[in-house]
N, CA, C and O atoms as a GROMACS GRO file, in nm:
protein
  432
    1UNK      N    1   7.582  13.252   9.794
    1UNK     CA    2   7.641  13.380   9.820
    1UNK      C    3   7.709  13.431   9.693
    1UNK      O    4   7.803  13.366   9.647
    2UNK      N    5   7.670  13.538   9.638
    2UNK     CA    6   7.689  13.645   9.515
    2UNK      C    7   7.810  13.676   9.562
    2UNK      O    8   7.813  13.659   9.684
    3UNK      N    9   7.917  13.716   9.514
    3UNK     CA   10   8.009  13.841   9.583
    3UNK      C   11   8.108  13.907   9.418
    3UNK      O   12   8.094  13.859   9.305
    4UNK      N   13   8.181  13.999   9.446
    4UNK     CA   14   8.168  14.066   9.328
    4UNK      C   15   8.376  14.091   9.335
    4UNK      O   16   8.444  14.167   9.404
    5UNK      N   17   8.410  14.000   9.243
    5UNK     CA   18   8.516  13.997   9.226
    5UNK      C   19   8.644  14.090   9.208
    5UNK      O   20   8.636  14.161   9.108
    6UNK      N   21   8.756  14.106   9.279
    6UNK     CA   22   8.873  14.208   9.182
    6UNK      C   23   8.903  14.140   9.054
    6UNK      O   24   8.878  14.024   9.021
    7UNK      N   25   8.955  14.228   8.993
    7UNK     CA   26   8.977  14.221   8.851
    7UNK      C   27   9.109  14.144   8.842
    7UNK      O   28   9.119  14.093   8.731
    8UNK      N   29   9.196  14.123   8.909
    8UNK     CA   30   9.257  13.991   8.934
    8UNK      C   31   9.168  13.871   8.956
    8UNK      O   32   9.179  13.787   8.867
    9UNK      N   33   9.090  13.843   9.045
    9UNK     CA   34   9.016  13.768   9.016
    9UNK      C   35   8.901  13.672   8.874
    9UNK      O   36   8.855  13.562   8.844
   10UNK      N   37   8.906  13.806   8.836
   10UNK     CA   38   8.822  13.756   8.742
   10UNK      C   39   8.932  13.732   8.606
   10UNK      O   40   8.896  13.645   8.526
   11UNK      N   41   9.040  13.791   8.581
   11UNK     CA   42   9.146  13.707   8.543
   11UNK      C   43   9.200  13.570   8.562
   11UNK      O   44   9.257  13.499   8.480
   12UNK      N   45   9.176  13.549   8.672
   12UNK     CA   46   9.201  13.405   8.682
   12UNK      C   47   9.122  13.294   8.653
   12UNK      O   48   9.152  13.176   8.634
   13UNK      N   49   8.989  13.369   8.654
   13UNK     CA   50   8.857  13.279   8.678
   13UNK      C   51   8.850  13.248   8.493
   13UNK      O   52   8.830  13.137   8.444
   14UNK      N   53   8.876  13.405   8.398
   14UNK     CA   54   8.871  13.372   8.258
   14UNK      C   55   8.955  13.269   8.247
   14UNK      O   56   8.905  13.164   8.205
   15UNK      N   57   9.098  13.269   8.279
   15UNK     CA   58   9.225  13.231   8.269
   15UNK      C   59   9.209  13.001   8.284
   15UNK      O   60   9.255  12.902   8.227
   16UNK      N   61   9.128  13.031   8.382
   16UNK     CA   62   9.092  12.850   8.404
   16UNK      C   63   9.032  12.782   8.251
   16UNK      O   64   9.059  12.674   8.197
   17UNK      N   65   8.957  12.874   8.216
   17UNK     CA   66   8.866  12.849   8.095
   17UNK      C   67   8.970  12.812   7.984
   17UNK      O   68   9.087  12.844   8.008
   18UNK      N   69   8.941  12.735   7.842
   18UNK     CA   70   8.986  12.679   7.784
   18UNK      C   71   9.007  12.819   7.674
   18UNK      O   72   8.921  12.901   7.644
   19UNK      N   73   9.147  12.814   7.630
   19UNK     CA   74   9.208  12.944   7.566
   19UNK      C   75   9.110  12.939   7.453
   19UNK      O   76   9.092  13.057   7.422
   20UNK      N   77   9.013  12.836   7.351
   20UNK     CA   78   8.978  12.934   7.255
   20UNK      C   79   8.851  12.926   7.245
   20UNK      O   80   8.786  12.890   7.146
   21UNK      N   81   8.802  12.969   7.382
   21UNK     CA   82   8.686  13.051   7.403
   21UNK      C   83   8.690  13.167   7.400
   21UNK      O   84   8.595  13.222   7.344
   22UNK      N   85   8.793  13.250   7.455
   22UNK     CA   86   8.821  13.416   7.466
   22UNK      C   87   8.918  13.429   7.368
   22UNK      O   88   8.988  13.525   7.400
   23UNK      N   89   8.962  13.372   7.246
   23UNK     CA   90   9.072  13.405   7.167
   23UNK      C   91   9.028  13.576   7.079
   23UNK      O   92   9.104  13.637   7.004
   24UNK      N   93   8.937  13.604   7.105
   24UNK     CA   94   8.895  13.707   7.028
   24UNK      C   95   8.890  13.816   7.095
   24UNK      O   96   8.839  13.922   7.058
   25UNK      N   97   8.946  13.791   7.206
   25UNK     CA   98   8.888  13.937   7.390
   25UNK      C   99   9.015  13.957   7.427
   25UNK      O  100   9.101  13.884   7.379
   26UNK      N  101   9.052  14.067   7.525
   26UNK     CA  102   9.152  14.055   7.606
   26UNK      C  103   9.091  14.017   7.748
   26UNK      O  104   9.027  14.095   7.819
   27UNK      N  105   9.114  13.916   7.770
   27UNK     CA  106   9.100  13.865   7.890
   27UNK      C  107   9.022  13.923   8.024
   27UNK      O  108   8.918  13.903   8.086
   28UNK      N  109   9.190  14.047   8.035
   28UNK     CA  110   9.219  14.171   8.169
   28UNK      C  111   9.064  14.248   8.141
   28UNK      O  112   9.009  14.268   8.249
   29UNK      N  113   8.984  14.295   8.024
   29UNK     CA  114   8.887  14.374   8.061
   29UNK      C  115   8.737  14.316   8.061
   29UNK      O  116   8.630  14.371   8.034
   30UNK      N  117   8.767  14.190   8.101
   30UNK     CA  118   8.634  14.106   8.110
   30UNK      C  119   8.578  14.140   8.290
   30UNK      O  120   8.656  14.151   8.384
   31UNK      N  121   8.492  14.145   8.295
   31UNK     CA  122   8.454  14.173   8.416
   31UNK      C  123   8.325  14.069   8.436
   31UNK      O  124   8.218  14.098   8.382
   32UNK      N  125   8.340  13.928   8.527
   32UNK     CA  126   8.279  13.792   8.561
   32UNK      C  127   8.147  13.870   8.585
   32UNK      O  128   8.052  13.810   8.535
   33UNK      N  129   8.108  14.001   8.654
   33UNK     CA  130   7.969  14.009   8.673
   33UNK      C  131   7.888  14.056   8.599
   33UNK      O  132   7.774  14.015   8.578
   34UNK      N  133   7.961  14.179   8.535
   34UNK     CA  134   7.912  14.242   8.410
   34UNK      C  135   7.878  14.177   8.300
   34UNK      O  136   7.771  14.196   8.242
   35UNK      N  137   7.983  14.080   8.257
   35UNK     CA  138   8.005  14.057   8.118
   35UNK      C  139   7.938  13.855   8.160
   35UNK      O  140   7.964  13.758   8.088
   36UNK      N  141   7.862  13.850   8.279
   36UNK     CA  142   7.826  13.678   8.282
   36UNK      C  143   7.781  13.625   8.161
   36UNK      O  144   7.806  13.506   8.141
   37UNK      N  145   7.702  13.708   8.049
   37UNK     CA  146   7.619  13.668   7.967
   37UNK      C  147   7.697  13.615   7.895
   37UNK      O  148   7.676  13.499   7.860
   38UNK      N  149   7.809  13.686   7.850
   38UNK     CA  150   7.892  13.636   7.766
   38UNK      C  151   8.034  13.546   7.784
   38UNK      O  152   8.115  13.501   7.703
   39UNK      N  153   8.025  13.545   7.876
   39UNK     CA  154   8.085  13.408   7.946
   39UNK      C  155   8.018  13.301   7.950
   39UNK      O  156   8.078  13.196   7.924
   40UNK      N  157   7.851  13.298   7.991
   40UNK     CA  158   7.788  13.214   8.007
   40UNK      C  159   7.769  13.117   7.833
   40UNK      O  160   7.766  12.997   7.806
   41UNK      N  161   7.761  13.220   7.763
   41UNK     CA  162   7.721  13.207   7.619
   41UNK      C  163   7.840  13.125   7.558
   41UNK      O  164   7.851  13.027   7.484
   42UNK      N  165   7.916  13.203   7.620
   42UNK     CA  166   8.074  13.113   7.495
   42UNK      C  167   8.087  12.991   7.525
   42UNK      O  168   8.124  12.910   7.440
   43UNK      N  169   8.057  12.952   7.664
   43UNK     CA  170   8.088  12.824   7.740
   43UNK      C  171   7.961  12.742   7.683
   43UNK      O  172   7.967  12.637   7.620
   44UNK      N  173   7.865  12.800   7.713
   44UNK     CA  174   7.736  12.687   7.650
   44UNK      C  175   7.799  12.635   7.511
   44UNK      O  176   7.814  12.519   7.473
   45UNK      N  177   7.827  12.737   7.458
   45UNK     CA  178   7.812  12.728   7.297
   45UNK      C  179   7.937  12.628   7.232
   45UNK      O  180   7.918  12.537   7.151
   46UNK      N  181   8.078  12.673   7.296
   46UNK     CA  182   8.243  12.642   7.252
   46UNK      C  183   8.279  12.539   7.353
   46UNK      O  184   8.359  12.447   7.335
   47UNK      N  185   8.212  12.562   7.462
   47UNK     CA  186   8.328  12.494   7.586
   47UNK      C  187   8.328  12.347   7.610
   47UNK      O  188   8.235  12.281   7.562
   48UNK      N  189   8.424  12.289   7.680
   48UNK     CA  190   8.407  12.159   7.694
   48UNK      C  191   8.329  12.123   7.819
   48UNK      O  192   8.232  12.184   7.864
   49UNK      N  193   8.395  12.001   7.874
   49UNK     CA  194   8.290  11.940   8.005
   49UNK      C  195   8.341  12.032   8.113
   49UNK      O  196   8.264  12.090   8.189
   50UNK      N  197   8.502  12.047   8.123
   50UNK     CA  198   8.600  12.103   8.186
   50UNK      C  199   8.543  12.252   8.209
   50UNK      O  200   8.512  12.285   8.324
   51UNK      N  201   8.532  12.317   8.130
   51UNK     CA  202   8.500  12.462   8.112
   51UNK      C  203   8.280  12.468   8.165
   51UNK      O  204   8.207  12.564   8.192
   52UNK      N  205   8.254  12.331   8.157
   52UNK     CA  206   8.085  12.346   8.261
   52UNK      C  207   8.158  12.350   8.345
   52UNK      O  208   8.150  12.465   8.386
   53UNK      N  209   8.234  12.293   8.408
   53UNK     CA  210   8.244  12.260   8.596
   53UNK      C  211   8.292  12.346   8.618
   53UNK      O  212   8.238  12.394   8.718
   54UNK      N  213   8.411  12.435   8.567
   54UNK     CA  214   8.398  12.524   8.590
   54UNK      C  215   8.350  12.682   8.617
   54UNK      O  216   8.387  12.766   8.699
   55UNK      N  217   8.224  12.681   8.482
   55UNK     CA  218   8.131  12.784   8.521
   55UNK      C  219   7.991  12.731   8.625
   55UNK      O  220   7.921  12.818   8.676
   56UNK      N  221   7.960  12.586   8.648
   56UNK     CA  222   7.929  12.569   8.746
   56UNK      C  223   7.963  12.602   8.856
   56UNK      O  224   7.874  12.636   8.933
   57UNK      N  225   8.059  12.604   8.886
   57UNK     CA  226   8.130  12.609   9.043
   57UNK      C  227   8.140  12.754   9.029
   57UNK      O  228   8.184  12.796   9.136
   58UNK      N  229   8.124  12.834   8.961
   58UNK     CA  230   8.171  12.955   8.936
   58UNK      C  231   7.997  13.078   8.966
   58UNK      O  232   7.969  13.172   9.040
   59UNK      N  233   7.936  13.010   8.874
   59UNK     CA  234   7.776  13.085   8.831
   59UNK      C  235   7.734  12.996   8.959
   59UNK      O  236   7.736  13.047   9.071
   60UNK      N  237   7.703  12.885   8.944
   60UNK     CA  238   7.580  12.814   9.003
   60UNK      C  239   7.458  12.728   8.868
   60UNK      O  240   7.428  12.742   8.749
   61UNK      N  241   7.442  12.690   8.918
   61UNK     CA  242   7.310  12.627   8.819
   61UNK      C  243   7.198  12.731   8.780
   61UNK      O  244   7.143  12.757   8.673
   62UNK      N  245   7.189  12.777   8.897
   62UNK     CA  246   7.033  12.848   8.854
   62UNK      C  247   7.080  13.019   8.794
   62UNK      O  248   6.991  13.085   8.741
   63UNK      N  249   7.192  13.066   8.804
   63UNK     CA  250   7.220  13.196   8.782
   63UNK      C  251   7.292  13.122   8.616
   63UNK      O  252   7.367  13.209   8.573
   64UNK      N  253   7.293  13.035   8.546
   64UNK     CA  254   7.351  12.991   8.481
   64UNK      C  255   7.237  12.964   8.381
   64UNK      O  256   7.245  13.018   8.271
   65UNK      N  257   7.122  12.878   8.411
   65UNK     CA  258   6.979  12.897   8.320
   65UNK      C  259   6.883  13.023   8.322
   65UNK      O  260   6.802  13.054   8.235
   66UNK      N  261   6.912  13.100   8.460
   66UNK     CA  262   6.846  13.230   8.413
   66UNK      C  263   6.910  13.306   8.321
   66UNK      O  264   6.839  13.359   8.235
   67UNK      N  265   7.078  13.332   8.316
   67UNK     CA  266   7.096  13.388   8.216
   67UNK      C  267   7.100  13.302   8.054
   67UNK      O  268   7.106  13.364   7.948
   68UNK      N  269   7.096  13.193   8.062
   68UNK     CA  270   7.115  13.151   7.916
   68UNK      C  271   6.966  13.165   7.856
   68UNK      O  272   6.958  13.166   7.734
   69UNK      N  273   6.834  13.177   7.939
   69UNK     CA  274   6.696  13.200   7.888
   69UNK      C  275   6.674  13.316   7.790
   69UNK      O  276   6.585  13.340   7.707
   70UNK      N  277   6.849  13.415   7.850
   70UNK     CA  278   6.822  13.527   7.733
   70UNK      C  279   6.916  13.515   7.604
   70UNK      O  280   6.936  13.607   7.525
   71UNK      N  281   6.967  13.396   7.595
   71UNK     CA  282   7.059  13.358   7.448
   71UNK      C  283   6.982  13.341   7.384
   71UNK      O  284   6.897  13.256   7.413
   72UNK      N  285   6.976  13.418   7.260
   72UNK     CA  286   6.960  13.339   7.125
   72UNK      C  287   7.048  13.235   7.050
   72UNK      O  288   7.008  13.132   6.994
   73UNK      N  289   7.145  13.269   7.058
   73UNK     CA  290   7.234  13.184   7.001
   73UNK      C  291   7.286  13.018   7.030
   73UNK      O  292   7.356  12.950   6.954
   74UNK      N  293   7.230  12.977   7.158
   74UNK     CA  294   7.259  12.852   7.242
   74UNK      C  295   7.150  12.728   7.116
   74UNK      O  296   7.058  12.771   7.046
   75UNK      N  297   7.174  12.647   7.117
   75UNK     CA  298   7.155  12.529   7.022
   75UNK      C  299   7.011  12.470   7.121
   75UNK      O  300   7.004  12.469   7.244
   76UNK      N  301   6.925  12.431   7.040
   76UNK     CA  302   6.803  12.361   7.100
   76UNK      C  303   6.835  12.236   7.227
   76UNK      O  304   6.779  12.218   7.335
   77UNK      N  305   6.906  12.190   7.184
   77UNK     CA  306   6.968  12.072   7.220
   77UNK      C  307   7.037  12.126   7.380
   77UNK      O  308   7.034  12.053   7.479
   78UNK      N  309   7.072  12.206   7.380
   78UNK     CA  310   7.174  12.236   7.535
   78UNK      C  311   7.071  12.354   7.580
   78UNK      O  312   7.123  12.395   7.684
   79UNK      N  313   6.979  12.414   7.563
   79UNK     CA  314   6.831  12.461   7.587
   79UNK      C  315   6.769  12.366   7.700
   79UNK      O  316   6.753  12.395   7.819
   80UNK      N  317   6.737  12.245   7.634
   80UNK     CA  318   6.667  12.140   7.681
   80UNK      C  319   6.721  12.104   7.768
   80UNK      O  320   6.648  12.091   7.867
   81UNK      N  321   6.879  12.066   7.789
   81UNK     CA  322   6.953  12.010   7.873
   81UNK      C  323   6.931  12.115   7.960
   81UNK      O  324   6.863  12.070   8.052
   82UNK      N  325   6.959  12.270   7.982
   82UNK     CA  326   6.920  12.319   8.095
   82UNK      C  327   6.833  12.348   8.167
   82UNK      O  328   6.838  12.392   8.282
   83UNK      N  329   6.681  12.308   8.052
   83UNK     CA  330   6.603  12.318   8.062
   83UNK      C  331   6.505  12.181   8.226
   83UNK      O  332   6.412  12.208   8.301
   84UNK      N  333   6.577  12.066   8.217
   84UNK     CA  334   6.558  11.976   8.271
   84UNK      C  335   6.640  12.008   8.398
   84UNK      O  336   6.589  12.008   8.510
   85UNK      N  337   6.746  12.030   8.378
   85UNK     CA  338   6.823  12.081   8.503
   85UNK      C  339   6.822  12.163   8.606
   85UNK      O  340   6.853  12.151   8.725
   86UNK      N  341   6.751  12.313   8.491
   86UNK     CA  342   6.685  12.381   8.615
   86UNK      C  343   6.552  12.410   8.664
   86UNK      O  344   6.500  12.483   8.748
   87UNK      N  345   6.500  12.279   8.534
   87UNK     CA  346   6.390  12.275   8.631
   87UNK      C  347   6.259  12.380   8.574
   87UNK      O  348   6.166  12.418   8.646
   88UNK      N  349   6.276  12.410   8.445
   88UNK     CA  350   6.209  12.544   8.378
   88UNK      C  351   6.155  12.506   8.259
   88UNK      O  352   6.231  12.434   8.194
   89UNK      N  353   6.022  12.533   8.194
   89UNK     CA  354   6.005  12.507   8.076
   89UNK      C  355   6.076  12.534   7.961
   89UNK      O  356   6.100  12.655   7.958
   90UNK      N  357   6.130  12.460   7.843
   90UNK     CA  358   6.207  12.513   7.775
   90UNK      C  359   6.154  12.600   7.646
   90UNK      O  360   6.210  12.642   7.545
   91UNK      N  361   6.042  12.607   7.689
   91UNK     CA  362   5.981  12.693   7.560
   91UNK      C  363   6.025  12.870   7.645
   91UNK      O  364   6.021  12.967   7.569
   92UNK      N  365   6.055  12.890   7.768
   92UNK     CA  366   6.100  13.023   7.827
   92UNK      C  367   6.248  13.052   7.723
   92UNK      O  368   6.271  13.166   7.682
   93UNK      N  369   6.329  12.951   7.693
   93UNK     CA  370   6.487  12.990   7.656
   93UNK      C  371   6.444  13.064   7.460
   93UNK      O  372   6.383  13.020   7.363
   94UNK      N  373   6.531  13.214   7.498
   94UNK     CA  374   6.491  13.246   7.297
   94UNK      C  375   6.513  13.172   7.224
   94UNK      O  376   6.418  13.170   7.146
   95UNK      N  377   6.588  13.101   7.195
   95UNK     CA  378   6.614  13.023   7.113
   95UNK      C  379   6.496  12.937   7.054
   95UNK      O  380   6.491  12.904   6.936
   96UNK      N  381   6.415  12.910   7.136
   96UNK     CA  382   6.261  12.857   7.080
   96UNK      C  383   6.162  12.944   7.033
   96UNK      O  384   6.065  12.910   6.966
   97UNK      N  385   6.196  13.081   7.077
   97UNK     CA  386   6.120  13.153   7.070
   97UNK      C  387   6.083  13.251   6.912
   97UNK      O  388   5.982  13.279   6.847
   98UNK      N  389   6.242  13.279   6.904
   98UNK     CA  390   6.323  13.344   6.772
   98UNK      C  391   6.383  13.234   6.695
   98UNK      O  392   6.450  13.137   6.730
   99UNK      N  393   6.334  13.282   6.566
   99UNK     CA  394   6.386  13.182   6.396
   99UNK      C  395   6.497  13.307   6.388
   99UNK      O  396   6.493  13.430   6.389
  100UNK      N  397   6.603  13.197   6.379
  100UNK     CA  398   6.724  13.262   6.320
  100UNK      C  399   6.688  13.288   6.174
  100UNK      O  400   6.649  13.190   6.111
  101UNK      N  401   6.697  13.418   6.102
  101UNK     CA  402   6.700  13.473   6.010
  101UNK      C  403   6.815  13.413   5.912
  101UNK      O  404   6.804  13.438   5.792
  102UNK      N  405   6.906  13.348   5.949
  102UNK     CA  406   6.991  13.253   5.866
  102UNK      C  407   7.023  13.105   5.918
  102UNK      O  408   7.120  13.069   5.985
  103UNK      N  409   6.929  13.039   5.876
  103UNK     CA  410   6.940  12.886   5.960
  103UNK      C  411   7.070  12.820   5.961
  103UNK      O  412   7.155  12.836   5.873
  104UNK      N  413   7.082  12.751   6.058
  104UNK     CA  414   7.224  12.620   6.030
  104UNK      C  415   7.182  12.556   5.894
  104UNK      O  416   7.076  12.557   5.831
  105UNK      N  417   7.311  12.497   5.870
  105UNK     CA  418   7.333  12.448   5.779
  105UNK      C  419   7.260  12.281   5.759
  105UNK      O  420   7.210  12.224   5.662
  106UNK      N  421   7.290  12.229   5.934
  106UNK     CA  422   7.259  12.127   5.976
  106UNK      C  423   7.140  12.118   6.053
  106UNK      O  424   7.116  12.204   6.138
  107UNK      N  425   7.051  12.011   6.027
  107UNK     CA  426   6.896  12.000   6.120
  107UNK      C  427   6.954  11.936   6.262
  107UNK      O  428   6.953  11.813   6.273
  108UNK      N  429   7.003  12.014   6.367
  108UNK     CA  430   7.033  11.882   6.464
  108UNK      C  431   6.911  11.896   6.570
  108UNK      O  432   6.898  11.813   6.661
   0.00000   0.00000   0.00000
């Protein structure tokens, strides 16, 4: 069940998350349905184990690999991991798809 949060709500829901994931946002104008991508994104990318269970319990699994299929920015490595999880080929996530125009530094 989807349901579509007050904006108190979704204050609180940023607010659980580990402070320097959003250190760059104000919090109050994040909106959990609008803005999932980029919630979804910071957490793949910055967050700890703490900050999955919480966008688990929050997204779901599968509303969680459909939207990360449209990151570019998510690391091969946590691609794959959702890739097994939800159950989806991982050649679907961009990140396989698109060469970053400025590579990492590091081959991981």
């Amino acid at each position: 069940m989807y349901f579509y949060p007050t904006m108190m709500e979704n204050v609180n829901i940023i607010s659980k998350f580990s402070k320097h994931l959003f250190w760059d946002v104000d919090i109050s104008g994040i909106d959990t349905n609008k803005h999932s991508g980029f919630i979804i994104s910071k957490v793949l990318q910055y967050g700890t184990y703490s900050d999955w269970i919480i966008l688990v319990d929050y997204y779901g699994i599968s509303n969680i690999v459909n939207k990360a299929q449209t990151i570019r920015e998510i690391d091969k490595r946590t691609a794959t991991f959702l890739a097994v999880i939800g159950n989806v080929p991982k050649t679907n996530f961009q990140c396989y798809s698109s060469k970053q125009s400025i590579p990492k530094h590091w081959n991981f």
